[in-house]
N, C-alpha and C positions, 0 to 999 in steps of 0.2 A: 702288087700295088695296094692290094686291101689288106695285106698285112702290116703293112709299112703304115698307110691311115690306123689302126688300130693305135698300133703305139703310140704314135701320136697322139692320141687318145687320150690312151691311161697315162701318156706324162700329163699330159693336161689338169689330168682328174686327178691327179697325185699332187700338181705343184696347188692347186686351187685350197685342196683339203690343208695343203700346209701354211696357207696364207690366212686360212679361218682359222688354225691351231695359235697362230700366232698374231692373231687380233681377239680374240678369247684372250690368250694371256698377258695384251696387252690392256685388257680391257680390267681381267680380274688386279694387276697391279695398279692401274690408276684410280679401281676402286679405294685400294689399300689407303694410296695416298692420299684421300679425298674424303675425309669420315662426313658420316653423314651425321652424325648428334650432335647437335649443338645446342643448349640447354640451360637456359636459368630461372633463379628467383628472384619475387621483388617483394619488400614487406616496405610496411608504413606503421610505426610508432612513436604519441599517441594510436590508439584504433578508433578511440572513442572521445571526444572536446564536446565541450560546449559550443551554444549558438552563438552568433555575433560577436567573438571574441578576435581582439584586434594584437594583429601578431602573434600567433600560437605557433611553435617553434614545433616542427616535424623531422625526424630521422626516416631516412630513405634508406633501406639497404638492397643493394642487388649483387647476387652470389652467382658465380658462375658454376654449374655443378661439378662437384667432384668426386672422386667413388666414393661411394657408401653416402653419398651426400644424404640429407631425410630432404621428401617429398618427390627427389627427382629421377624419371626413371634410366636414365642412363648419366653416364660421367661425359661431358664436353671433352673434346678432341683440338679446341682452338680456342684462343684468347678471344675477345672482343676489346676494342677500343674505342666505341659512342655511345650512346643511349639517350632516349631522350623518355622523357618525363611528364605527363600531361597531367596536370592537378585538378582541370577540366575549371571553367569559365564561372564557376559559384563560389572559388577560392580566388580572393582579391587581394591585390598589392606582393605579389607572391615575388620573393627574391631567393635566392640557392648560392650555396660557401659549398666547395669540396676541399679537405684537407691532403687529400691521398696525395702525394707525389705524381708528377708527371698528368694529375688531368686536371682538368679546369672548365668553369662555367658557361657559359655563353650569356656576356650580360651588355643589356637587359635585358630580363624574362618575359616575353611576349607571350601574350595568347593562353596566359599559364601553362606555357610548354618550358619547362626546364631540359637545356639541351648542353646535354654531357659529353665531353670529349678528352682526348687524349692529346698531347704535343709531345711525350716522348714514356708512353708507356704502354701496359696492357695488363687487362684480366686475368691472369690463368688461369686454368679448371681449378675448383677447390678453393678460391680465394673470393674475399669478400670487397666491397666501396660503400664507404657510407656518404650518405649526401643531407646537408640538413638544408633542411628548408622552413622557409618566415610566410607566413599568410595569413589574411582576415579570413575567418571562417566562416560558413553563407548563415544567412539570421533566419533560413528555412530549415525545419528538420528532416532528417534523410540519411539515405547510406549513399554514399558520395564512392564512384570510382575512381581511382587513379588507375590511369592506362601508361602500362611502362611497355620501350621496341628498344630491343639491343642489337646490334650488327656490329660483326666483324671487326669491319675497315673503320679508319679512322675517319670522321668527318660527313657521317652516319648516310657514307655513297654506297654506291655498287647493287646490285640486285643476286640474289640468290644465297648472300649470306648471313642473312637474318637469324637470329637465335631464336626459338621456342620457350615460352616463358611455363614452367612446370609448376601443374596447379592451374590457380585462378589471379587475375590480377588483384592487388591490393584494395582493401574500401577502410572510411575511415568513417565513423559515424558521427553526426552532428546533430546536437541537441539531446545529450546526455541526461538521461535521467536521474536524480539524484536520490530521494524519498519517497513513502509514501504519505497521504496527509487524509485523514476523516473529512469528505463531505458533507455526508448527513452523518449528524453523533447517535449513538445508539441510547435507547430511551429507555427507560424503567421497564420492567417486564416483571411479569409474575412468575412463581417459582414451579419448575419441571417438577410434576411428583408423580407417581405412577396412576394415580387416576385423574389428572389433570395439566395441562402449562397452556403455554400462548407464545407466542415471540416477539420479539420486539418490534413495534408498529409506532414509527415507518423502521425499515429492516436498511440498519446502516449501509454506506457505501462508504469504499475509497478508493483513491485518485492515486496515480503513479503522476508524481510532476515533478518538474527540474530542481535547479537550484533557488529559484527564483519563487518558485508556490506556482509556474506555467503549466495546466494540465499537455501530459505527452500523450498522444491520441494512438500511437502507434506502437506497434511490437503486440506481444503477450506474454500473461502473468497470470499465475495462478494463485492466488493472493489467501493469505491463512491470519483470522483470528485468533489472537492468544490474549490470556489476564495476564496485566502485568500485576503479578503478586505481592508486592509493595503494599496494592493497595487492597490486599486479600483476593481470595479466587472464587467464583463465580459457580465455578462448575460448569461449565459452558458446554451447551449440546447443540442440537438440529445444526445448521449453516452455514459451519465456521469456514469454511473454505469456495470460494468461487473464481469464475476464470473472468480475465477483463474483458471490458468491450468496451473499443476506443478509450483503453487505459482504464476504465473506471467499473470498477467488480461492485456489486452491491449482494449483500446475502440475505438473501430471500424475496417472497414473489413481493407484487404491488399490491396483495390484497391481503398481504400479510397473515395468509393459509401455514406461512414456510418461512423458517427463519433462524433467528439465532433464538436459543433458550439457555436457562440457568437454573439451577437445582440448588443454592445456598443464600436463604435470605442474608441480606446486608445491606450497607448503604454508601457510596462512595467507590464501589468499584471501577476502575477504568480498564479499557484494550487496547493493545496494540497490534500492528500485522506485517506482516512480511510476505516475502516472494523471492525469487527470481527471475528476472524479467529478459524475455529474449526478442530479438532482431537479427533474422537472418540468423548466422551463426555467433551473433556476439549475445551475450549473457552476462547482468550485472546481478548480486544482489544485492537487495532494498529494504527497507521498512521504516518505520514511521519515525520521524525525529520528534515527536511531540505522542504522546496518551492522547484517548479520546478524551471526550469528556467523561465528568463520573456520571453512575446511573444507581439505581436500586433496584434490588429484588425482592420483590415485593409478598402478600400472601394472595393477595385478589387484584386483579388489574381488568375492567371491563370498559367495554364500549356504552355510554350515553347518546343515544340518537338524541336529532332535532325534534322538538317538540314533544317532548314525551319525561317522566320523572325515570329516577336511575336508582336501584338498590343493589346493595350486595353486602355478605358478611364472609367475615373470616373470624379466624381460631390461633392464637396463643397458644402458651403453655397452660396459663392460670387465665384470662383474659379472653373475652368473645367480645369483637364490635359488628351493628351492623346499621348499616347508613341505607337511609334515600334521601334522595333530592327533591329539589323542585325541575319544572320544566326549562327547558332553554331553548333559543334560537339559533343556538351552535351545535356541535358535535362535541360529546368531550370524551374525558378519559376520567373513570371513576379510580383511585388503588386506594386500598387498606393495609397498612403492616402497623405488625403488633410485635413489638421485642425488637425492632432492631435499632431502635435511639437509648441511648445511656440514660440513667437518671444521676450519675456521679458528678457531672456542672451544674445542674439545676437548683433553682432557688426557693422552688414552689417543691416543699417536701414534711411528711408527717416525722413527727418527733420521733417516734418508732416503726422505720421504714419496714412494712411488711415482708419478707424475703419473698420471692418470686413476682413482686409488681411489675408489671409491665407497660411501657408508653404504647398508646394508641393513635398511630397518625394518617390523618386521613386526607386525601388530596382529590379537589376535582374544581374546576374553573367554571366561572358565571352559574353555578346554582347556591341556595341556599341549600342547607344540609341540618337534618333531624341526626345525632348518633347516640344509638344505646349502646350503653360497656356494661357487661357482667362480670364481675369479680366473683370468680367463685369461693369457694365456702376453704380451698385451704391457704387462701392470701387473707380473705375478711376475718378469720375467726383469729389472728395473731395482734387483731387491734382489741386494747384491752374496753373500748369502748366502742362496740362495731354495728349499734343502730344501725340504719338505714339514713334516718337523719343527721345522723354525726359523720356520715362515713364523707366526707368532701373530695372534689370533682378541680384538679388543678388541670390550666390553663395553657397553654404557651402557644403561638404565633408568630412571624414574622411580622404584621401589621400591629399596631399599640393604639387606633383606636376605638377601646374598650376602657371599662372599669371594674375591675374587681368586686368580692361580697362587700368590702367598706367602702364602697364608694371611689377608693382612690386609683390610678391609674398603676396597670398594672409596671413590674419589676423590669426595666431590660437588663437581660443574662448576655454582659461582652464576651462568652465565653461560648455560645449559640449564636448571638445575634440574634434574638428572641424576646417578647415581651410575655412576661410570665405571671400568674398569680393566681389564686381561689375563683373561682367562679359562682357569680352571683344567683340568688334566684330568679328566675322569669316571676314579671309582676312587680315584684321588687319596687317601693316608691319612688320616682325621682331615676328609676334605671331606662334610659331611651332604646324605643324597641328594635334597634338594628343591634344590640349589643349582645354578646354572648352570653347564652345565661342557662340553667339548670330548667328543665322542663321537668321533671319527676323525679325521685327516688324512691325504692321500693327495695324488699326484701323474697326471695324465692328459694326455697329450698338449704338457706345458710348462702347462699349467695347474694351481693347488691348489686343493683341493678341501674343505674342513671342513663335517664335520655337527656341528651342536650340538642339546645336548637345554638345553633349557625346562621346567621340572616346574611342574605349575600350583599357585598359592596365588590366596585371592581377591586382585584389585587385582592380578597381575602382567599388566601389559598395555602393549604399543606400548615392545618391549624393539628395538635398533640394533647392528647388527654390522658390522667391516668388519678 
């Protein structure tokens, strides 16, 4: 009897093992049939519109993967037949067109959900649908999601057939940046030399803004000053390059320690700048549709505190000037340059132009101004008549009123936009004391020497001697 139970037994334990053998390969064949990848992409082009733009036309593509697809990591094993489309509730009036055969829209588009479907077709691995799509785009800046869900089945039912969208879903950005544009222009500076410079005070900034002139407050950029050499080069040192904040790079500090500098006197020079500007992973480049303003490089540029007189001199090739002020109730800005205004339009000129004479031009706001010029001895000595008293002191200004040694009003040069002529002596009878006029002439060493006074009116400023 207990033999007889045994076998019974081991049939048991033999028929059991054979019914697991074959639910194992019951189980590994409906794996077979049942893949588990199912896998696509969805892009959106445009990536990047502008704001508040009424009806901007979009291409939707969504790819079901196929081998060797790029981005996905396996090849889909089954078509899909729905999808729906969420352009999300900031993109208005939004309508959708499929051309593909066999699918069709679901209209009208609610909710900004574009819902895709099929009435007698399907995806295959490896094949693409484009869908275009019509919407107002939102009049806030942003990176905008669109959320795209593909399934299987037609008529976007059923549970557990959903596809895996490979990657990240689609963003489209709004409020494109377009340019970049000078906020604060960059101002006259004095020239970099090895034992001396300064930077430009206030130390330009510029703005990433739309198409519109809109500052874009968002992304980064690292934004780079260049001379546009048109208008000749600068030599530009310290601070050409800064990173934005809230769009707007300024180079150098507020106490203008640090900044842009330039090593080439001149006059008229302007910059422009560029970047690359990013968000998230989109990247445009930019730069300025317009030049700064011009600026000059000057020999001396110094600071005039309130309530106090201001001097400084600088140095030409043949030519020394050197100014003080009077006092002022403002701050100002003293600069001297010597050589860098032409005397080839001017009107105010000796019959035998000395070779190497140089304009002397001096700029500083609400003070009156003392300047001595020294012509040294190898410009003087080429005048065949080179007294001290003979050697005359020409004129020129942007303000015209003065008068001349005769009395009469000086020349405007349309050619400047300048009033020009000799200048009279201080004392002079009948000359009214706010007028420009020769305070001294003297002789030193084969050199001449003239100081003139400047009496201040408002607007007399960036007056040229030589």
């Amino acid at each position: 009897m207990g033999a007889i139970t045994a076998v019974h037994r081991s049939r048991a334990i033999v028929m059991a093992a054979a019914v697991l053998v074959i639910t194992a390969l019951l189980s590994v064949g409906k794996a077979q049939a049942a893949p588990s990848t199912k896998y696509y992409t969805a892009s959106v082009s445009p990536g990047a519109v502008a704001a508040a733009v009424s009806q901007q036309h979009f291409t939707v593509v969504l790819s079901n993967c196929g081998d060797q697809a790029s981005g996905c990591p396996n090849a889909s094993q089954q078509s899909f037949e729905s999808a729906d489309i969420g352009v999300g509730p900031a993109f208005t009036n939004v309508s959708a067109t499929v051309t593909a055969a066999g699918w069709y829209v679901v209209e009208p588009v609610t909710n900004g959900i574009v819902e895709l479907r099929s009435n007698n077709g399907a995806l295959a691995p490896g094949s693409s649908l484009s869908i275009s799509v019509v919407a107002d785009t939102p009049t806030s800046f942003g990176l905008y999601t669109w959320t795209t869900a593909v399934k299987q089945s037609n008529q976007f039912k059923g549970a557990g057939n959903s596809f895996t969208i490979a990657g990240t879903q689609p963003q489209v950005l709004v409020g494109l940046p377009d340019h970049l544009a000078f906020v604060t222009e960059p101002s006259n500076v004095q020239e970099s030399t090895q034992t001396s410079s300064s930077a430009m005070c206030p130390a330009p900034s510029v703005q990433v803004v739309d198409a519109n002139g809109t500052p874009i407050t968002v992304g980064s950029a690292q934004i780079s000053l260049v001379a546009d050499t048109a208008h000749g080069d600068p030599a530009l040192g310290g601070d050409t390059s800064a990173a934005s904040v809230n769009g707007l790079a300024t180079f150098g500090s507020s106490d203008c320690s640090s900044g842009v500098t330039a090593s080439t006197l001149g006059v008229g020079y302007q910059l422009q700048a560029t970047t690359t500007w990013s968000f998230g992973a989109y990247q445009e480049a930019l730069s300025t549709d317009q030049d700064s303003a011009p600026f000059d490089v000057v020999q001396l540029l110094t600071a005039c505190p309130a309530g106090s007189p201001c001097d400084g001199t600088a140095s030409g090739a043949n030519t020394t000037a050197s100014v003080s002020t009077s006092t002022s109730d403002t701050n100002d800005q003293l600069e001297i340059a010597i050589g860098i205004d032409s005397l080839a339009n001017t009107t105010c000129r000796p019959y035998s132009p000395p070779t190497g004479i140089e304009v002397v031009r001096v700029f500083v706001d609400n003070r009156s101004k003392i300047v001595t010029v020294t012509f040294d001895p190898t410009v003087v000595s080429q005048a065949p008549n080179n007294g001290a008293g003979l050697y005359r002191v020409c004129f020129s200004a942007p303000w015209g009123n003065w008068v001349t040694d005769s009395g009469a009003a000086p020349t405007f040069n349309t050619a400047t936009n300048e009033f020009e002529g000799l200048l009279p002596t201080c004392g002079h009878a009948g000359l009214l004391p706010d007028n420009p006029c020769v305070l001294s002439r003297s002789m030193s060493a084969g050199s001449v020497i003239d100081t003139v006074s400047v009496p201040f009116q408002p607007g007399r400023e960036d007056p040229k001697l030589w």
